[in-house]
MARBA-3410 file (N, C-alpha, C, O; in Angstrom, 1 decimal):
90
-1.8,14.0,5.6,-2.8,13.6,4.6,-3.9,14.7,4.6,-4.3,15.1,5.7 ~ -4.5,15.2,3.3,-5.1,16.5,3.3,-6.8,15.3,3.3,-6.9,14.2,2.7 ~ -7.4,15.7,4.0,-8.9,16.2,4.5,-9.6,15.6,2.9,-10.7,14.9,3.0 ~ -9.2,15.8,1.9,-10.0,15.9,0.5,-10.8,14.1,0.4,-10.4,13.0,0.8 ~ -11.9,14.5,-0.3,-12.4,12.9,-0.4,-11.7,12.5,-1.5,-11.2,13.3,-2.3
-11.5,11.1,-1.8,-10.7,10.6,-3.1,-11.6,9.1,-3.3,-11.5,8.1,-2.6 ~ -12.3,9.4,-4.6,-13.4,8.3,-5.2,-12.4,7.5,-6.5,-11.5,8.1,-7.0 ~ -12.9,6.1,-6.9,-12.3,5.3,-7.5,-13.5,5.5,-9.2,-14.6,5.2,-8.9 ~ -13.4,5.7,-10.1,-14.3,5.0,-10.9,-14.0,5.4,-12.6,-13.0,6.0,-12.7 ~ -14.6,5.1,-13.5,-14.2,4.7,-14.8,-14.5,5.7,-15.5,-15.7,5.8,-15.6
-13.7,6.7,-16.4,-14.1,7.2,-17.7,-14.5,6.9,-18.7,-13.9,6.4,-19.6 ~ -16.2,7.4,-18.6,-17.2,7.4,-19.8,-17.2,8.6,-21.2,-17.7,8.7,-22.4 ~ -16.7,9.3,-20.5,-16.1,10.3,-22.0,-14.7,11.4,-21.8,-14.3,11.9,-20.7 ~ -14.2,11.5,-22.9,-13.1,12.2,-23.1,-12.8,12.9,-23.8,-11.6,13.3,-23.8 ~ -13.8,13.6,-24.6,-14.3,14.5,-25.7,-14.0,15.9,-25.2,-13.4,16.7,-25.9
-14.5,16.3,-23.8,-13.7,17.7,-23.9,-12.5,17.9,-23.9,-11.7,17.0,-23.9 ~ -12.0,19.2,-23.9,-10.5,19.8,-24.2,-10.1,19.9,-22.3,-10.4,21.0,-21.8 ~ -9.4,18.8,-21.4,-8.7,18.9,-20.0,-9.8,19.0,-19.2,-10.0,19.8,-18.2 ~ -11.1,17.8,-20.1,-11.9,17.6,-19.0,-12.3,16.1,-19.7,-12.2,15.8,-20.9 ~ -12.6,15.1,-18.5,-13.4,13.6,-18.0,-14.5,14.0,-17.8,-14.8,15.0,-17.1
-15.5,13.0,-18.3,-16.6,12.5,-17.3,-16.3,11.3,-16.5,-15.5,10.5,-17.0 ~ -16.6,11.0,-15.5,-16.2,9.8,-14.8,-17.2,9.3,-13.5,-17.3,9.8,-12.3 ~ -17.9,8.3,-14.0,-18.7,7.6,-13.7,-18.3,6.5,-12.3,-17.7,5.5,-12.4 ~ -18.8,7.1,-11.2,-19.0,6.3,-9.9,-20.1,5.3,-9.9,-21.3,5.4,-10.3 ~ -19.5,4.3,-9.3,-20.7,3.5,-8.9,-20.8,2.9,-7.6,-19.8,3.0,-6.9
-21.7,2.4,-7.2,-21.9,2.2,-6.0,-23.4,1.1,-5.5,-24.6,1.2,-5.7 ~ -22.2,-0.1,-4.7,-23.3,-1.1,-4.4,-23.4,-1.2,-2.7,-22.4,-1.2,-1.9 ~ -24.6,-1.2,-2.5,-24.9,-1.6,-1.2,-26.4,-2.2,-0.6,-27.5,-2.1,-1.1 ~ -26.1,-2.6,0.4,-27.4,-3.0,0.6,-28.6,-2.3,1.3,-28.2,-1.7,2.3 ~ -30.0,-2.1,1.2,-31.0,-1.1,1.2,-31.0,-1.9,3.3,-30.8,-2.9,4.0
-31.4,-0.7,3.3,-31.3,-1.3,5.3,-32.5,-1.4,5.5,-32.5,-1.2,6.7 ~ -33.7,-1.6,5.1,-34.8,-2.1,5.8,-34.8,-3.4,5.0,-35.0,-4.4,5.7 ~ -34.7,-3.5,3.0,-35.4,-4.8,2.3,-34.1,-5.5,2.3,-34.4,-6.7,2.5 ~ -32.7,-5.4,2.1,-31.8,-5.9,2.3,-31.3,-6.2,0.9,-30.5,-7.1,0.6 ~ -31.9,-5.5,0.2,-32.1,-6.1,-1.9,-30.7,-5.4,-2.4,-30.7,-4.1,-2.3
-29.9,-5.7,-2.7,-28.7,-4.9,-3.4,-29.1,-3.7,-4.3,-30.0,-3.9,-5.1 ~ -28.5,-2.5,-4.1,-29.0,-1.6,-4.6,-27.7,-1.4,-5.5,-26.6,-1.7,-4.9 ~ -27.7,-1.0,-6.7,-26.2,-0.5,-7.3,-27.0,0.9,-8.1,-27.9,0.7,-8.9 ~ -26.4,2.1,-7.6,-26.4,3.8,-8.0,-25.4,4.0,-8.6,-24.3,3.4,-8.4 ~ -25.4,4.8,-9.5,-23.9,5.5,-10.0,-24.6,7.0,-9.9,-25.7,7.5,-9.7
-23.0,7.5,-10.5,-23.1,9.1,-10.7,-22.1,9.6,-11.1,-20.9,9.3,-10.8 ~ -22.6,10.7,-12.4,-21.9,11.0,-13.7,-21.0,12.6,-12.9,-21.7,13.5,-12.4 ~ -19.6,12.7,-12.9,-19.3,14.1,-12.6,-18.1,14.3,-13.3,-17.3,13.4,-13.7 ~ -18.0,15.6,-13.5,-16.7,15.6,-14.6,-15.5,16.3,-13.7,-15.4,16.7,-12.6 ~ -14.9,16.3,-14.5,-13.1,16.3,-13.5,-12.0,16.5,-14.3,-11.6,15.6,-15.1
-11.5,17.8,-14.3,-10.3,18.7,-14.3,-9.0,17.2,-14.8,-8.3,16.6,-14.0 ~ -8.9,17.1,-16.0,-7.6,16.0,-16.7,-6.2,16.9,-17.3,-6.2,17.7,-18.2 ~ -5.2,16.5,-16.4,-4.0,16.6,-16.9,-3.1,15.6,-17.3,-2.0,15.7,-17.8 ~ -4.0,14.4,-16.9,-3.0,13.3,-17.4,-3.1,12.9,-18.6,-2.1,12.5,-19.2 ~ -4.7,13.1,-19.4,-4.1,12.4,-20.6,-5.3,11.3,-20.4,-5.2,11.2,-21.6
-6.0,10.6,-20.1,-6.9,9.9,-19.5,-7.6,9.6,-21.0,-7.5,10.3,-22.0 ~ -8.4,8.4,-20.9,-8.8,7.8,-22.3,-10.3,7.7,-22.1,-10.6,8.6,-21.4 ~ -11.1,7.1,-22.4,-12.4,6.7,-22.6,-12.3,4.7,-21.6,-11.7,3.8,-22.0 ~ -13.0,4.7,-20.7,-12.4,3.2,-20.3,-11.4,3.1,-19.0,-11.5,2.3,-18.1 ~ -10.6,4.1,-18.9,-9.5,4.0,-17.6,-10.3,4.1,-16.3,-11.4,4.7,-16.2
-9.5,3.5,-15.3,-9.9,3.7,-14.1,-9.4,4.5,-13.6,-8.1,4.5,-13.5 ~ -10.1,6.0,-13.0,-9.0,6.2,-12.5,-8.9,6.6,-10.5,-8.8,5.8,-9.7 ~ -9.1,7.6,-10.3,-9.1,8.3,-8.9,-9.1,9.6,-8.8,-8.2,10.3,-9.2 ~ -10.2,10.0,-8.3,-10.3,11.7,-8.2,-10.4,12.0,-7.3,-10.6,11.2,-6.4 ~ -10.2,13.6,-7.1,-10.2,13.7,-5.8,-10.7,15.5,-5.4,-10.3,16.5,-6.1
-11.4,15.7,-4.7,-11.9,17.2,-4.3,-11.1,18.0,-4.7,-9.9,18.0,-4.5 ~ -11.9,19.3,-5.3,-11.3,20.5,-5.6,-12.3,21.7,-5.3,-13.5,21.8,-5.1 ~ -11.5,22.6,-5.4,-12.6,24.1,-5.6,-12.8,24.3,-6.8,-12.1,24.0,-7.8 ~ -13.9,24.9,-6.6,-14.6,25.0,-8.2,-13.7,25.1,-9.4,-12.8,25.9,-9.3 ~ -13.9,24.6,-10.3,-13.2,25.3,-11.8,-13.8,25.8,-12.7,-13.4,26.6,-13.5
-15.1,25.1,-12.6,-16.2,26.0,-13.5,-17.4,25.4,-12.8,-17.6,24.8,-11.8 ~ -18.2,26.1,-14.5,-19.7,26.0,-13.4,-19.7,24.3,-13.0,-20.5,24.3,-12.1 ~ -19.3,23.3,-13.1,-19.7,22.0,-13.4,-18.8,21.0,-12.8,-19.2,19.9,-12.6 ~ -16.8,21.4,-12.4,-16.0,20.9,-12.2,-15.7,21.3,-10.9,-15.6,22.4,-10.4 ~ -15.5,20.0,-10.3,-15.6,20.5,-8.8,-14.8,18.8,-8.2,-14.9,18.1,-7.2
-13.7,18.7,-9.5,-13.2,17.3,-9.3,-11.8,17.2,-10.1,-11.7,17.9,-11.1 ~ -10.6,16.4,-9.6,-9.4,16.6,-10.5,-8.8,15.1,-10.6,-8.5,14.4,-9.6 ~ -8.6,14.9,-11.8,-8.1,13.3,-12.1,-6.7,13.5,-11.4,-5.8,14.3,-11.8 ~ -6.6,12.7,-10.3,-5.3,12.4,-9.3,-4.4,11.4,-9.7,-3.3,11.6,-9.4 ~ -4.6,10.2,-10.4,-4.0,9.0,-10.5,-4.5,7.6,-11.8,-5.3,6.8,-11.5
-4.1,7.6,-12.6,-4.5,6.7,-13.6,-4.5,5.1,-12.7,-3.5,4.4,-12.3 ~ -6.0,4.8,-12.4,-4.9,3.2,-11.6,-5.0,2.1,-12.5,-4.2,1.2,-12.4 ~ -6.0,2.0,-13.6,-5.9,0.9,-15.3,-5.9,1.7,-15.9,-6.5,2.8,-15.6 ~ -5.1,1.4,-17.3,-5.7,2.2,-18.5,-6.7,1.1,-19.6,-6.5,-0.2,-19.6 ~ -7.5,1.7,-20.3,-8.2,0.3,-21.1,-7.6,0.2,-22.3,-8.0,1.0,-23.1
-6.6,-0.9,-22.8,-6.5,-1.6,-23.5,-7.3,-1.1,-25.3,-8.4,-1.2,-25.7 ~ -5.8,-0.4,-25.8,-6.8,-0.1,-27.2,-7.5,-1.5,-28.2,-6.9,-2.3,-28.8 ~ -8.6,-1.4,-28.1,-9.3,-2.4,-28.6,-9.1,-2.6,-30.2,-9.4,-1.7,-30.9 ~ -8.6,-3.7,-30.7,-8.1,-4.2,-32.3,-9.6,-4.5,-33.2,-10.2,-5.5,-33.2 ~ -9.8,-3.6,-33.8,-10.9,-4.3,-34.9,-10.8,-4.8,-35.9,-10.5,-4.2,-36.9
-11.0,-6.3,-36.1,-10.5,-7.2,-36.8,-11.7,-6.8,-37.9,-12.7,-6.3,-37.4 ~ -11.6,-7.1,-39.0,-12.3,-6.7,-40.3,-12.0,-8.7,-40.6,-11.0,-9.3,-40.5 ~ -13.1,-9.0,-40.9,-12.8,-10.2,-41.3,-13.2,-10.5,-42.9,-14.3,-10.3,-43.4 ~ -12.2,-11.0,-43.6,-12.0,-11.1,-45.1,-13.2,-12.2,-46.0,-13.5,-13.3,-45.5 ~ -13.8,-11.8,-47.2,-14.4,-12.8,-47.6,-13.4,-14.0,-48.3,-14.0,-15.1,-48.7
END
């Protein structure tokens, strides 16, 4: 098993050409007030799967790819469901 960290979280955009944004989040509790804290954090990530707007997926460490990519989509684990827009008739 390689050393690399490997984070879980959801794509918020898909607009570049074999690149994700993909949005971490993260809950825990503050250790002195005990108040649930939830942080996220936006990083983008090297896509060869094909990855949508909505999927869950799993990334995992890489060496740089550009100024900004420093992440590689590893595993689709949901895809999100294409949403039906019902137009409703008069």
């Amino acid at each position: 098993m390689s050393q690399r960290r490997r984070i879980t979280g959801v794509v918020t955009s898909d607009k570049m050409m074999k690149t994700v944004v993909v949005e971490i989040t993260r809950t825990f509790r503050h250790p002195l007030y005990g108040k649930v804290v939830h942080s996220s954090k936006r990083v983008k990530a090297h896509d060869d799967l094909g990855c949508r707007t909505g999927d869950e997926v799993q990334i995992v460490e890489s060496k740089p790819l550009s100024r900004e990519k420093r992440w590689v989509v590893e595993t689709i684990l949901k895809r999100q469901e294409a949403a039906e827009i019902v137009v409703e008739g008069e």
